[in-house]
Backbone bond lengths (Angstrom), bond angles and torsions (degrees), N, CA, C in turn:
res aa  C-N    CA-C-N  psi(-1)  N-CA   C-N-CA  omega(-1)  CA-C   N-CA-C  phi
1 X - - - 1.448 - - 1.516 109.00 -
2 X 1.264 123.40 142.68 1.591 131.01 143.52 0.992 129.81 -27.80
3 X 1.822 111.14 115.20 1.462 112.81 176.86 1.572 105.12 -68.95
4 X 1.155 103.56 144.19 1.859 127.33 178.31 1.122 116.18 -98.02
5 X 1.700 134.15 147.56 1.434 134.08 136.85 1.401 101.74 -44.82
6 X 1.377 103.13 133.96 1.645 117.63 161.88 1.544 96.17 100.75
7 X 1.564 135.83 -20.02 1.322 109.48 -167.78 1.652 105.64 -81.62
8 X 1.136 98.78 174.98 1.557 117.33 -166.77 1.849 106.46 -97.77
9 X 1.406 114.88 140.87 1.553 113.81 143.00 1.436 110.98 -90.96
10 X 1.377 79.58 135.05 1.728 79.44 -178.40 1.980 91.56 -135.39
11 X 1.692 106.35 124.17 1.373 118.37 -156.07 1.471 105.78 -108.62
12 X 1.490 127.82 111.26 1.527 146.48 -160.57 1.439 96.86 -44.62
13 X 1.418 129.63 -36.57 1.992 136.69 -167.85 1.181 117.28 174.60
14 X 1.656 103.78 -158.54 2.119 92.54 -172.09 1.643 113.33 -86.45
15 X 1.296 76.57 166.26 1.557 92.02 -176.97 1.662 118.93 -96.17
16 X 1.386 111.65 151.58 1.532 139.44 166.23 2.184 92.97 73.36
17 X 0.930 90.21 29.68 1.913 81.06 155.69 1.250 129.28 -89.74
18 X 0.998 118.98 -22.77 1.516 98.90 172.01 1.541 110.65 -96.93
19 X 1.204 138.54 -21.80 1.719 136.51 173.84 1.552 95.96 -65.79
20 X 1.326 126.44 -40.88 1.416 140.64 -171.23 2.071 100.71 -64.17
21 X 1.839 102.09 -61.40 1.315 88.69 170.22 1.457 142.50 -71.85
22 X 1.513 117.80 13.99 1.128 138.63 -150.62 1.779 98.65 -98.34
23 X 1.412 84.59 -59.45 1.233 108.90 -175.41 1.262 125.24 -78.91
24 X 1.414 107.76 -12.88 1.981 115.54 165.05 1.691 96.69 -80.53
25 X 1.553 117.11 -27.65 1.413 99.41 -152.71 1.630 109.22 -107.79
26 X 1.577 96.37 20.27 2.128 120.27 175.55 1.675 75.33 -71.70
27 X 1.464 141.72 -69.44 1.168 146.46 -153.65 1.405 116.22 75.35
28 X 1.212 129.11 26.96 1.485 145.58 -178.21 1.708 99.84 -120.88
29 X 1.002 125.91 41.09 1.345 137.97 168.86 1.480 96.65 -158.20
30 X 1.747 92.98 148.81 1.848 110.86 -164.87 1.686 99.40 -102.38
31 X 1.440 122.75 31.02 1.261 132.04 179.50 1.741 103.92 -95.86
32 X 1.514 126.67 125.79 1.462 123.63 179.95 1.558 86.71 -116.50
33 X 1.201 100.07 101.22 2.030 107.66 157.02 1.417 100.73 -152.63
34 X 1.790 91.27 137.70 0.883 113.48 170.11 1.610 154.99 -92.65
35 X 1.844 80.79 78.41 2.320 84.51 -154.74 1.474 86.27 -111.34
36 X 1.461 92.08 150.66 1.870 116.46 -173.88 1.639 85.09 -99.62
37 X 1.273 103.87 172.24 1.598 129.15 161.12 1.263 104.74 -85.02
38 X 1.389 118.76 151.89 1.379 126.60 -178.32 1.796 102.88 -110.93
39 X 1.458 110.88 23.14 1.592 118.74 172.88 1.501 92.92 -39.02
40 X 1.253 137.63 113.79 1.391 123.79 124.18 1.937 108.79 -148.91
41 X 1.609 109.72 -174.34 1.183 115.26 -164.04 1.584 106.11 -72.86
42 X 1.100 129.33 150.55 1.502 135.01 -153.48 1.894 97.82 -113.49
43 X 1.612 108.65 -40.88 1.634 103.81 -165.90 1.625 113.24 -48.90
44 X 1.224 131.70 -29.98 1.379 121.15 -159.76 1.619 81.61 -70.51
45 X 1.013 134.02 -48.58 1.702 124.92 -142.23 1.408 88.41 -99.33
46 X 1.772 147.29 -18.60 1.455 104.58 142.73 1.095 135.32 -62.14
47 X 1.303 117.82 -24.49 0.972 118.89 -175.18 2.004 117.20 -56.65
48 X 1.567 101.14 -41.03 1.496 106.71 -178.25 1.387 102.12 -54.80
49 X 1.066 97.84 -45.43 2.055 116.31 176.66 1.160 95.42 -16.79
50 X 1.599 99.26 -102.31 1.429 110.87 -164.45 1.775 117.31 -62.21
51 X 1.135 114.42 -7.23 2.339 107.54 -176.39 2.194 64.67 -82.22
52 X 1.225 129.24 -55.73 1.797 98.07 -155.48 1.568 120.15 -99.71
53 X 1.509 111.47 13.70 1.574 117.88 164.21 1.311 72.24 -158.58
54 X 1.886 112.70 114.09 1.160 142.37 143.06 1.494 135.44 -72.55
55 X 1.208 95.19 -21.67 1.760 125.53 171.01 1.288 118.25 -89.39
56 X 1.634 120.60 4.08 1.411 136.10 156.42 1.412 133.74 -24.46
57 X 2.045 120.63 62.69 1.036 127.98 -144.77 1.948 105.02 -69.49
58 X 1.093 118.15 -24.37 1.640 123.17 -170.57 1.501 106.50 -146.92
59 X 1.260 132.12 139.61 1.850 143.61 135.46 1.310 100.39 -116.66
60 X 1.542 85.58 144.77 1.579 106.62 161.24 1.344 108.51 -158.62
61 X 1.489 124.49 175.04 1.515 115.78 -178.21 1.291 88.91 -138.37
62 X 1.553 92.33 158.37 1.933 117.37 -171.68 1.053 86.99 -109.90
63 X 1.293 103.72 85.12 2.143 116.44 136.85 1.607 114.19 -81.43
64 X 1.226 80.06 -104.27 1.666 98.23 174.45 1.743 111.35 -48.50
65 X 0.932 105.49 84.33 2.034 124.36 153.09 1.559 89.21 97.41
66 X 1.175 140.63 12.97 1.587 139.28 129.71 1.977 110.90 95.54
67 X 1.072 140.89 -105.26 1.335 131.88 -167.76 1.664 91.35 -114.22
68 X 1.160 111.05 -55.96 1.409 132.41 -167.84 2.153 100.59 -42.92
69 X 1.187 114.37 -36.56 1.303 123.13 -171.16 1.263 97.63 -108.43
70 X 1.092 137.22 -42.03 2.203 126.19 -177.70 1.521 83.34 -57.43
71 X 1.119 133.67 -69.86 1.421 128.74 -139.01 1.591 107.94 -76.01
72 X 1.573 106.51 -13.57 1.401 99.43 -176.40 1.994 102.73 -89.51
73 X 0.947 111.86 -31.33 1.628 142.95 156.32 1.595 116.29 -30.34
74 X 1.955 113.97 -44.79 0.943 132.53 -154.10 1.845 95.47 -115.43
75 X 1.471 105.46 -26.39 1.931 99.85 176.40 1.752 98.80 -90.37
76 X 1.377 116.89 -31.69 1.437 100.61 174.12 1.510 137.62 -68.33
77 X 1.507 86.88 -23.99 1.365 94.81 168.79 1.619 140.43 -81.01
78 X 1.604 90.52 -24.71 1.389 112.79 -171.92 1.828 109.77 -85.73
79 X 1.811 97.65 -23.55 1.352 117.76 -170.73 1.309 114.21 47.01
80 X 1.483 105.44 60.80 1.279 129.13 175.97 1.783 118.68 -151.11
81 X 1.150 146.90 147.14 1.468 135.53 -160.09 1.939 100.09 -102.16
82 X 1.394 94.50 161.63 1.548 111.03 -177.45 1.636 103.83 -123.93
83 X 1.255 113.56 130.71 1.079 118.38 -174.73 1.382 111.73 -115.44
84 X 1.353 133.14 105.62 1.731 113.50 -174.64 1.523 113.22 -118.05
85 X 1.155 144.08 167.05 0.782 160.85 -48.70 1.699 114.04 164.68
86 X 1.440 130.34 63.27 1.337 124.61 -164.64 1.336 119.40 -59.08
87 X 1.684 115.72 -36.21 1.352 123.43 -157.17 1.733 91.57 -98.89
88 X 1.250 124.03 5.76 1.612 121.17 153.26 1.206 125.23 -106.61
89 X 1.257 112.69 19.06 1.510 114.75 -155.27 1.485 86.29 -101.08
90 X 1.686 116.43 114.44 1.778 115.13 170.39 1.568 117.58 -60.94
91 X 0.894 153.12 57.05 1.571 123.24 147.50 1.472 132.10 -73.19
92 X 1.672 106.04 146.70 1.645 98.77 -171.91 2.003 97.51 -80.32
93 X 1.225 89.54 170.65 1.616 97.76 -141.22 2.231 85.26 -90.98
94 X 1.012 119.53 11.00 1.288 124.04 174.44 1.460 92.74 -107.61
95 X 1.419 153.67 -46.34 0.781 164.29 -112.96 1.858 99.83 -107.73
96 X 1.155 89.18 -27.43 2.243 108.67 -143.84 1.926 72.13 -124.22
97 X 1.078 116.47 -12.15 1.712 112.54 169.41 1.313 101.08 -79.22
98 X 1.161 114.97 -70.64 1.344 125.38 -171.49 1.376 143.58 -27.51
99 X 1.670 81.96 -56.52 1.744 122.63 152.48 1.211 129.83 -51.80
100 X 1.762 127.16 -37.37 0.869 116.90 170.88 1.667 116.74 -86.06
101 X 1.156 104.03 -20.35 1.598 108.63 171.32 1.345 102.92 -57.81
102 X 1.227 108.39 -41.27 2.125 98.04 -168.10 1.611 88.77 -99.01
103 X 1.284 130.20 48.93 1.261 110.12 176.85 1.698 128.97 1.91
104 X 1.507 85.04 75.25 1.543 106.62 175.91 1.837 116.40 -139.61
105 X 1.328 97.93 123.15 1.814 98.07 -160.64 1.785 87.74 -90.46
106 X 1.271 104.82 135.97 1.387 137.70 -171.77 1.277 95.13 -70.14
107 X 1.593 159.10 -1.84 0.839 142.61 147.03 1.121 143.81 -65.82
108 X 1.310 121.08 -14.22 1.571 153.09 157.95 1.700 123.93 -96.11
109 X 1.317 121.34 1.54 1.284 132.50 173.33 1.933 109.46 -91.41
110 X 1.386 111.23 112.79 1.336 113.04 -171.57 1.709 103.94 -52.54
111 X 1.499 79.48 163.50 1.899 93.80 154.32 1.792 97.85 -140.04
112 X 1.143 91.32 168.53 1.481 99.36 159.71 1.567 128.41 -140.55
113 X 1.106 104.37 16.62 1.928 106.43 159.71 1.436 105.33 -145.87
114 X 1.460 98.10 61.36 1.604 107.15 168.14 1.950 100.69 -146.57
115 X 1.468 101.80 165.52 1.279 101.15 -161.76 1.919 98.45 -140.38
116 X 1.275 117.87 168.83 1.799 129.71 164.79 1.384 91.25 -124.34
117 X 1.105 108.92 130.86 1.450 120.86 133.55 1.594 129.49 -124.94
118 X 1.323 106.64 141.31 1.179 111.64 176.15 1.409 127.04 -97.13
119 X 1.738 117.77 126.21 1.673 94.56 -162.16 1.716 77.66 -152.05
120 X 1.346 94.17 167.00 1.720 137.30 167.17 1.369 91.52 -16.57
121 X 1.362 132.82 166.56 1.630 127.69 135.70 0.869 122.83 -79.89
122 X 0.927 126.39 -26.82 1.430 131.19 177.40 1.611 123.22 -86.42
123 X 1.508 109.11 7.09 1.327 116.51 163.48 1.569 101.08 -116.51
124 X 1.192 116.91 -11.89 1.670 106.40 179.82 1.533 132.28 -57.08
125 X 1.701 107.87 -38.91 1.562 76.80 156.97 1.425 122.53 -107.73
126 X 0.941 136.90 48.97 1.395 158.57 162.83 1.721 90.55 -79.48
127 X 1.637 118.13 -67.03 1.225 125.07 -179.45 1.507 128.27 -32.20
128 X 1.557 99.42 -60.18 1.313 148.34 175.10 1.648 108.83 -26.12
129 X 2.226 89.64 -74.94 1.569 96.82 169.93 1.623 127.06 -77.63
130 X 1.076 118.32 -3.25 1.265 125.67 168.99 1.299 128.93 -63.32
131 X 1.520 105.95 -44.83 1.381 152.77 165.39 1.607 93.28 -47.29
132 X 1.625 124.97 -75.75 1.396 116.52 -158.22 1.170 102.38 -105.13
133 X 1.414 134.06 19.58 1.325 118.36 127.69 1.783 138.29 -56.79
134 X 1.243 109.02 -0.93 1.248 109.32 167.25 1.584 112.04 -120.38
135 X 1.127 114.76 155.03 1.785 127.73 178.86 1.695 111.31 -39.05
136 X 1.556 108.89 -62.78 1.292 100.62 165.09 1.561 141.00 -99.56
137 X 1.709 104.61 30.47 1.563 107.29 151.48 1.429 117.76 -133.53
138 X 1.983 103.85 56.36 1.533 101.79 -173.70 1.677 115.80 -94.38
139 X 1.812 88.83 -4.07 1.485 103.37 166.57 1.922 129.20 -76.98
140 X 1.892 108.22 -10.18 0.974 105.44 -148.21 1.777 102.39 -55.24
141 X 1.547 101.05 177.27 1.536 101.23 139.84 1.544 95.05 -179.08
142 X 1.664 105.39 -168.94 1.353 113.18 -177.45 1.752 103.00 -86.80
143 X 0.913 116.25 152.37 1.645 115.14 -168.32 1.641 91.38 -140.95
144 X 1.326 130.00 -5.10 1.920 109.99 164.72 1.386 98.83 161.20
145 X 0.904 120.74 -167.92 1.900 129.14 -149.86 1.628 102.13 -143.60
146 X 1.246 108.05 167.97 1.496 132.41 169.99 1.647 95.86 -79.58
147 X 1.312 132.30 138.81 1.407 129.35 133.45 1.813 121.61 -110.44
148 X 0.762 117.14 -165.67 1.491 127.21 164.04 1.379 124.16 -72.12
149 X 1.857 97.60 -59.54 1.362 108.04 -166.92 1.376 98.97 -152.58
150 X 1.442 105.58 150.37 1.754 145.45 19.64 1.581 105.28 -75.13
151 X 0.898 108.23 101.69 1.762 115.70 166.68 1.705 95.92 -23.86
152 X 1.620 104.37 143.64 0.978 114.71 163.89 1.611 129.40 79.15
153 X 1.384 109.09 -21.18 1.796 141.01 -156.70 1.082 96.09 -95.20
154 X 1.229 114.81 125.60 1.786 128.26 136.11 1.528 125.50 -89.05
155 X 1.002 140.16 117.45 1.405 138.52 -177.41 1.644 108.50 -124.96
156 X 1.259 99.69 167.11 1.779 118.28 -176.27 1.216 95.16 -114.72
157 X 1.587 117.35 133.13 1.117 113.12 162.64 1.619 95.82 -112.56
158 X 1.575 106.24 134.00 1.984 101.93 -159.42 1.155 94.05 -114.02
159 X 1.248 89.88 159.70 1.541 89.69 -176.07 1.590 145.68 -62.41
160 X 1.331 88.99 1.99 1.826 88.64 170.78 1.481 117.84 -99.95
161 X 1.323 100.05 2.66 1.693 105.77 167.77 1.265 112.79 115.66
162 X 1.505 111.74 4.05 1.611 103.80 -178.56 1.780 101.48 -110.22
163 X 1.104 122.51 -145.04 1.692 139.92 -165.25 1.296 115.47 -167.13
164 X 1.390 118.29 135.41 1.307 139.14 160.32 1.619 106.89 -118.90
165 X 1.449 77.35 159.76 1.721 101.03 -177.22 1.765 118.99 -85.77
166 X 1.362 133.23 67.67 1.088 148.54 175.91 1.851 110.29 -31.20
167 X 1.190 112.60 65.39 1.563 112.15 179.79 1.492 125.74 -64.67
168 X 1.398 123.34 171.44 1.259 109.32 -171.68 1.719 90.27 -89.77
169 X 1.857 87.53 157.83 1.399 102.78 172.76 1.806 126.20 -46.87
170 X 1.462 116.83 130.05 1.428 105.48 170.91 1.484 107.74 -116.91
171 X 0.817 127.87 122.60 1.788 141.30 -177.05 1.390 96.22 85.98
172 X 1.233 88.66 -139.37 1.826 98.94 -166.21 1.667 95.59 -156.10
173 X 1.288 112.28 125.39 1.692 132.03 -158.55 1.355 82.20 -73.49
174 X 1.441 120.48 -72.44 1.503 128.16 -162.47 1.619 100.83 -93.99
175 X 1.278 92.37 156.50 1.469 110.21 170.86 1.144 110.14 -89.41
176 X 1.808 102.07 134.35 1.811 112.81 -171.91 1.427 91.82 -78.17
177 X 1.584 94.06 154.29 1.680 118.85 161.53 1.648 107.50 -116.74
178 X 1.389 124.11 -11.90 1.490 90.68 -145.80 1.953 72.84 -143.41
């Protein structure tokens, strides 16, 4: 189905753990935190997806260049803007440590057993609790909406009330392994 004005992202858990655990566990950095990868299998929790937003217009998962790049991926294509949401945005708070030490914004740091979907509003939190009824979507939530315009745009709305322009990824922050 067609992404809509008004539909919701709604994001499977937190963000940038596994690029985050990758890179604690090179061990050639003098950083000791302790974040796991969130590697695991994704189908059970589409599946909740779609039995509680059936009207589930898009999924995709932030591997490669992480939320910050699906969503810019997902307004160009749709030729419609994404607006998200800083003060909903999950990261674990070691994770968003880490990151700022390597001056690296957690929106572009992969995961790989996390998911976006885009759905109805009126199925989003239907989605939501479906989502954290299981072990690995007790992090979900909605993290920003479809708009109209600026065609093409992803933006942050941060938490002190203003916005930045969320561009697509250029290079690659971390070095691939896989």
């Amino acid at each position: 189905q067609k992404v809509r004005p008004g539909d919701r992202l709604v994001l499977s858990g937190t963000l940038g753990d596994h690029g985050m655990a990758v890179m604690m566990a090179r061990g050639d950095m003098a950083i000791d935190a302790d974040i796991h990868s969130d590697t695991a299998p994704v189908h059970e929790l589409v599946d909740l997806v779609l039995g509680a937003a059936p009207s589930t217009r898009w999924m995709r998962d932030p591997t490669r260049g992480g939320l910050g790049t699906i969503c810019n991926e997902l307004a160009q294509d749709s030729g419609l803007a994404v607006i998200l949401d800083e003060a909903s945005l999950p990261v674990l708070p070691m994770v968003q440590g880490a990151c700022d030490m390597l001056g690296i914004d957690p929106l572009y740091v992969a995961n790989e057993g996390k998911f976006v979907a885009v759905v109805p509003p009126d199925e989003a939190e239907a989605a939501v609790a479906a989502l954290r009824g299981h072990p690995l979507g007790a992090a979900a939530v909605i993290v920003g909406e479809i708009v109209e315009q600026p065609e093409g745009v992803v933006a942050l709305r941060t938490a002190f009330g203003g916005s930045r322009i969320v561009d697509m990824l250029v290079g690659d922050p971390l070095p691939r392994i896989c």
